[in-house]
N, C-alpha and C positions, 0 to 999 in steps of 0.2 A: 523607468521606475513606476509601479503603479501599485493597486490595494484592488484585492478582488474578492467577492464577498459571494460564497455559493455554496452548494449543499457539502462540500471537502472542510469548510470551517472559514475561516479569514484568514489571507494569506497576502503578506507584502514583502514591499522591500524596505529596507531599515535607510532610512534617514529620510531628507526631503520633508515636502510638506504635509502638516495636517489633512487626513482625506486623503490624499494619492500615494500613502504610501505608510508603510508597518511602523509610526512613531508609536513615543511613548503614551502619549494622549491618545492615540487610536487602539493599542494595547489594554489599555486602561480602560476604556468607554465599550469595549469589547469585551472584555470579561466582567465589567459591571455588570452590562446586558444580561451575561449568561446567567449571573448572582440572580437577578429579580426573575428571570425565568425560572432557575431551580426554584424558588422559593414558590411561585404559582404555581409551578408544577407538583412540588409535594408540599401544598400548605399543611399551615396548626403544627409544624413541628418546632421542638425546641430546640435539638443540635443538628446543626447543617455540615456535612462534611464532604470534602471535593479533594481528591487524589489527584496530584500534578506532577507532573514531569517529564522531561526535556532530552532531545538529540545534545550534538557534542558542538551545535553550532558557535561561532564566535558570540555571536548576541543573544544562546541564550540564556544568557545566568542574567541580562539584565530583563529582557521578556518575562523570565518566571519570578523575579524578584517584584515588580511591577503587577503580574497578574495576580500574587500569592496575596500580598498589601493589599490590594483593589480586595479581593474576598473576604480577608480578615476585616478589611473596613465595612463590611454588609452583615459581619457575627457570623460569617464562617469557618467553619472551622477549615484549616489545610494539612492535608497529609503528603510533604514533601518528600517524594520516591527519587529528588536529584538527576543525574545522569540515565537517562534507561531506551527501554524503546517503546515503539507506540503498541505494540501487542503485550507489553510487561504492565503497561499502565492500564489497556484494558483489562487485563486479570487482573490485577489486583482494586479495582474499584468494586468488585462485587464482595473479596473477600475483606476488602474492610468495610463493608456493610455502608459504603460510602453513596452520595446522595448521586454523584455524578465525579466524571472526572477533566484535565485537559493536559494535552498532550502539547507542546512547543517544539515545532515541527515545520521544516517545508519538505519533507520526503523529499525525492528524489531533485529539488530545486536546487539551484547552485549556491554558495554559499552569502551573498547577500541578501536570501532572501530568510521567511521566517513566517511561521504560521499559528496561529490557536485552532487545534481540533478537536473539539466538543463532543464529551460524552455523556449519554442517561444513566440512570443507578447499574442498569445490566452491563454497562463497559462498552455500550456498545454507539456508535455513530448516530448522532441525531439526526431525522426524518429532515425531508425538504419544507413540511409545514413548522417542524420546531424551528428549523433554521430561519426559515423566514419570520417567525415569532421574535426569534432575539434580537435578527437586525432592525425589527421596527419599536421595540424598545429603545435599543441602540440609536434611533433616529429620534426618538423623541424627549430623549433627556428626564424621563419620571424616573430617576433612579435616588432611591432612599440608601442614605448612610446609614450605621448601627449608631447612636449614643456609646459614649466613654467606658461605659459600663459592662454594655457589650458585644465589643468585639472579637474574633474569630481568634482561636490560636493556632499556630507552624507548628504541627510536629515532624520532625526528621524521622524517615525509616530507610536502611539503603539497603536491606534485606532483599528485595522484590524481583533484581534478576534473577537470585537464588532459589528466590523460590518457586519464580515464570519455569527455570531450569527442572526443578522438583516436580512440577505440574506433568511438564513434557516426557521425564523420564517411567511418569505412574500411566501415561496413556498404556491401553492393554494392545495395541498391534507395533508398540514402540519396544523390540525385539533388542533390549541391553546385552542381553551373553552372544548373541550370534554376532553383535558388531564389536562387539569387547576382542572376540574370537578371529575375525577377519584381518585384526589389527592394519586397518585404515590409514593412507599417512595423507593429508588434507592442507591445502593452500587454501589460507583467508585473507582477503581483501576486507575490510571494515572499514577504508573508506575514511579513517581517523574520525569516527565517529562511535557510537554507542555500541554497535555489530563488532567491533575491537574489543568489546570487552564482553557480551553476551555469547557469541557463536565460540568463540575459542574455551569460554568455558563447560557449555553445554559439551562439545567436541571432549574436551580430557574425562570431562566426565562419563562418557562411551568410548574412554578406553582408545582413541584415537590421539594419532602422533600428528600435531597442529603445527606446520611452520606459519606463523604472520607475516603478514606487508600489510603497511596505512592502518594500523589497528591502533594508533595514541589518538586517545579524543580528545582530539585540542580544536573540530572545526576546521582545518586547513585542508580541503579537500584535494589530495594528490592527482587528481584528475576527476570530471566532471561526472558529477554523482548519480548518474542515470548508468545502473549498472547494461552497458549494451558493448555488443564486442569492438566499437574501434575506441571505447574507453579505456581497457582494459588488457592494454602490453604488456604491462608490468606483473599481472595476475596468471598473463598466458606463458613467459620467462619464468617464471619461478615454480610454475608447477612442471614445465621442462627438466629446469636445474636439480630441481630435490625427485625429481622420480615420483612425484605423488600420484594417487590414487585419481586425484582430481580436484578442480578449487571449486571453490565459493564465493561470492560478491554478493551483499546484500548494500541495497540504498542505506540512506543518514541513519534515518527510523526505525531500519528491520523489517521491515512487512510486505518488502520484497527481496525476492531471492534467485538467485542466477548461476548453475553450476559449469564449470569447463570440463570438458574431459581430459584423459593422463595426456595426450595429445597438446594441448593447448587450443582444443579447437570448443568452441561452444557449443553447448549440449543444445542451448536454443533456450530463450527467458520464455516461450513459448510453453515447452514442456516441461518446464518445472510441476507444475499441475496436472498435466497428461501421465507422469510418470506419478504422481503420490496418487493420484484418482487410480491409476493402475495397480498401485499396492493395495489401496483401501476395498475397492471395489474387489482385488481376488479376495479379502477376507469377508470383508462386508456386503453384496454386493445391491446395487440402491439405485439412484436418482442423481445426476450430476448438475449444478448451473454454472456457467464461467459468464462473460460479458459479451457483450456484438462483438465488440473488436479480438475476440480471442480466437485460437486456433481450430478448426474444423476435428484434429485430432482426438479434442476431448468428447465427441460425441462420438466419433468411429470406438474410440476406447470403453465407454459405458455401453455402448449397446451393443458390445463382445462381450458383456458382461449381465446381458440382459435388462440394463437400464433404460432409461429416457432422462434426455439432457433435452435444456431448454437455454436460452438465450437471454441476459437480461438488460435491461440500458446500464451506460459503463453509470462506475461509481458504487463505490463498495457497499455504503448501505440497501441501494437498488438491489444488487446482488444477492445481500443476507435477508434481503425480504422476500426476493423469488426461494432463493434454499427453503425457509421457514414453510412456505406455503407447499411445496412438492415436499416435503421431507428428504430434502437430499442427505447425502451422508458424507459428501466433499463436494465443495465446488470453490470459486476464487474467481480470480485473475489470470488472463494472460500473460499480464507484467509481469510473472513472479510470485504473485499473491495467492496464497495457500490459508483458503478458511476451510477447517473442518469443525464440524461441531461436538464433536468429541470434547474436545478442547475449549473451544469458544467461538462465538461466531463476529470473527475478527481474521484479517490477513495477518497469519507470523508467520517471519521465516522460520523460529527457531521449532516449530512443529514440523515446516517444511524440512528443514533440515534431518529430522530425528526419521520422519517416514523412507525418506529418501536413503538414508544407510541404512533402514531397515528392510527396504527394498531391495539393495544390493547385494547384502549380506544372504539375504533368500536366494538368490538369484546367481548370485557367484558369476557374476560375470566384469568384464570391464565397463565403460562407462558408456566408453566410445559403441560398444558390442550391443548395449543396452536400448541407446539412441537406436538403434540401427531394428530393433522389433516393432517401431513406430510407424504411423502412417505416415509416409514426407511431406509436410506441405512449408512450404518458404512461404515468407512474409516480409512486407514491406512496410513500414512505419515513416512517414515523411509529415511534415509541416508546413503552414505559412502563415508567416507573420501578420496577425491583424492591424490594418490601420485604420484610422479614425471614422474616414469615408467608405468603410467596405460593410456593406449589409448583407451579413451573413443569413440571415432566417430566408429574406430575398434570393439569395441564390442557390441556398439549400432548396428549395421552394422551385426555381428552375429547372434544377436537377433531376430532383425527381418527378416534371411534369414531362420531364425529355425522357427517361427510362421506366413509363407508366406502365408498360407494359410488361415489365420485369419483376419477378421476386423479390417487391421489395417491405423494408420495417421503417417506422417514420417514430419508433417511440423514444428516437435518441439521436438526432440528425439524420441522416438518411443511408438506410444501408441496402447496397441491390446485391442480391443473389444470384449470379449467374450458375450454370449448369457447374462451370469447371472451375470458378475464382469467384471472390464477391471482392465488394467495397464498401468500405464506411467512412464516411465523410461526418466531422461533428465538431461543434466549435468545443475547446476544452473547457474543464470546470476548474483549471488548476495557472493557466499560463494564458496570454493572449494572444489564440493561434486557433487555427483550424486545424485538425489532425485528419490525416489520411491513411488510413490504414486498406492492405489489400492483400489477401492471402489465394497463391496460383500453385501448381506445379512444379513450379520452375522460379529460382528467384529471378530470373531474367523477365519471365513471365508477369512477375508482382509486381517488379521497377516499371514496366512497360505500364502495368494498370495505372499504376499510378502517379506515374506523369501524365498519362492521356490523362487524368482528372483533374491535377492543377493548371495543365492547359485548356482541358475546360472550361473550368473555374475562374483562370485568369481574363478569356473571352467574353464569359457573362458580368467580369465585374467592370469590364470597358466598356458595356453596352448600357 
């Protein structure tokens, strides 16, 4: 059980003690923080108003009920959007002219856990300086209440997937008649969470024949909500059974996205990204950014295209602050995470989704046919558990004095470039682990890397 406070927002687990973990007083003293932040941030105004809303977790109707109070007690106003996802709440914070917003979220964390992801007036991810702004608020208790007089009001609005939906459908390389035309038959995994109720409706709305599995947002995650393929038997059965076109898996949140093909075999959460950069870039063609840990693909793919891709440290706002600064035209995640700024500069799947049949439908091909115009590179994603006595920056720090002589980048733990495979080693900002990521050839190739490295790793932490 613990509570981890870092540039992804606050993020714990639900019960246990004050401090170590997502209570309601830790909830509470967390989005106060954020209250006296917005208000320094855009002083001298008279109405404050914060856009909220929440995955389909079990805990969080009492999270948003808890955070919604805490703002209205500081004379904020609330614009409760209810059930939605985290890319529906970034749109819509801009278009209600809203001061900031928060989203109740652990993305892809399992169901005991639970998070507050902080947004500025743009919808978009607080900086690592705001963040650490609010946790020393947060540390220091000068948090003022409003007087009787005036405090904030709850308005309900439950319009906002509708109209996240409406957003996606007016992008202009978002091709309605040719996938209306194609007639599509599509397998959703949602995971019983918000993607239950957002992806299947965008999907009828293109004219696509939708069977669901785990699409009631009740929270109760039918299997472990990191959409990766040995979660996901029941996703790769059912698009078997019905003949479909191919499925879909997006995490709790939506702001990642994971297709299978008619096959049941995974297209790869890899290139969910390499394939919408591929449609975007033949129309548009531009500048790509993905994160360290992302696939080599998407740089072979932009500069077939005549771009330059660049690299950023992980973590989504890092991300949309490299795009901003190159002008890229798409860039994202590895995970699944599809930011184009067309749209917004925010991971959705539901844009992912919409490029992706648009892509198709161009293309006239299968899925499996599709994957197969790609560069192949395999990838390995492995973990290990942080415990209390292992000093991580120390052994990051070893690492790279032992591969000094290699291609390497230190702006996000430590990543070496070798001629034919690299590595990234980096403690997470989300769980408490070291992630190992390492993309070869070969996935035999990538497992190899990357066990040589926690055996590594395991060497230097016994020394």
């Amino acid at each position: 059980m613990t509570l981890i406070k870092s540039i992804s927002g606050i993020r714990g687990t639900i019960g246990g003690q004050v401090g170590d973990n997502l209570t309601p007083i830790d909830a509470v003293k967390f989005a106060a923080a954020y209250g006296v932040w917005l208000k320094q941030n855009r002083p001298n105004k008279e109405d404050y108003r914060v856009v909220v809303g929440r995955d389909a977790r079990i805990s969080g109707k009492m999270i948003q009920n808890l955070v919604m109070n805490t703002l209205i007690g500081q004379g904020i106003n609330v614009i409760n959007i209810g059930l939605s996802t985290t890319p529906t709440v970034e749109v819509a914070v801009p278009m209600e002219h809203a001061d900031g917003g928060i989203i109740l979220t652990a993305s892809h964390n399992p169901k005991q856990w639970n998070a507050l992801k902080l947004l500025n007036e743009k919808g978009e991810f607080l900086d690592a300086v705001e963040g650490a702004k609010i946790l020393e608020i947060a540390e220091s208790n000068a948090i003022d209440f409003a007087d009787v007089d005036s405090l904030g009001k709850i308005t309900k609005n439950d319009a906002y997937i509708d109209l996240h939906i409406i957003e996606v459908l007016d992008l202009p390389l978002v091709t309605v008649k040719p996938i209306e035309s194609a007639k599509f038959r599509v397998v959703v995994d949602g995971v019983n969470s918000t993607g239950g109720i957002a992806i299947p409706l965008l999907l009828e709305r293109l004219g696509v024949d939708v069977i669901k599995i785990h699409c009631e947002p009740n929270g109760h995650f039918p299997h472990n909500p990191e959409p990766l393929k040995e979660h996901l038997t029941d996703l790769s059965e059912a698009v078997k059974k019905h003949k479909a076109d191919f499925g879909i898996v997006v995490d709790p949140d939506v702001d990642r996205l994971a297709f299978m093909d008619e096959n049941g075999e995974m297209f790869g959460e890899e290139y969910t990204l390499v394939a919408c950069a591929d449609y975007v870039l033949s129309r548009t063609p531009g500048n790509t950014v993905s994160n360290m840990s992302s696939t080599r693909a998407l740089r072979d793919v932009t500069e077939k295209y005549g771009g330059t891709y660049e690299a950023s440290a992980v973590g989504e706002v890092n991300v949309v602050k490299l795009m901003k600064k190159n002008k890229v035209v798409i860039g994202g995640e590895g995970n699944g995470g599809i930011i184009y700024p067309e749209a917004h500069y925010g991971r959705d799947a539901l844009v992912g989704v919409a490029l992706f049949l648009s892509l198709l439908a161009d293309k006239n091909m299968s899925v499996s046919q599709l994957r197969k115009t790609y560069p192949n590179y395999f990838m390995s994603k492995k973990k290990i558990q942080l415990t209390p006595d292992l000093d991580v920056d120390a052994i990051l720090k070893e690492i790279e004095n032992r591969y000094k002589n290699e291609q390497l980048t230190t702006i996000d733990g430590v990543k070496i470039d070798f001629p034919e495979n690299w590595v990234h080693l980096r403690k997470s900002n989300t769980e408490p682990i070291i992630r190992i990521y390492t993309e070869a050839k070969s996935q035999e190739e990538a497992n190899k890397l990357a066990d040589k490295f926690i055996e590594e790793i395991g060497e230097i932490a016994k020394n």
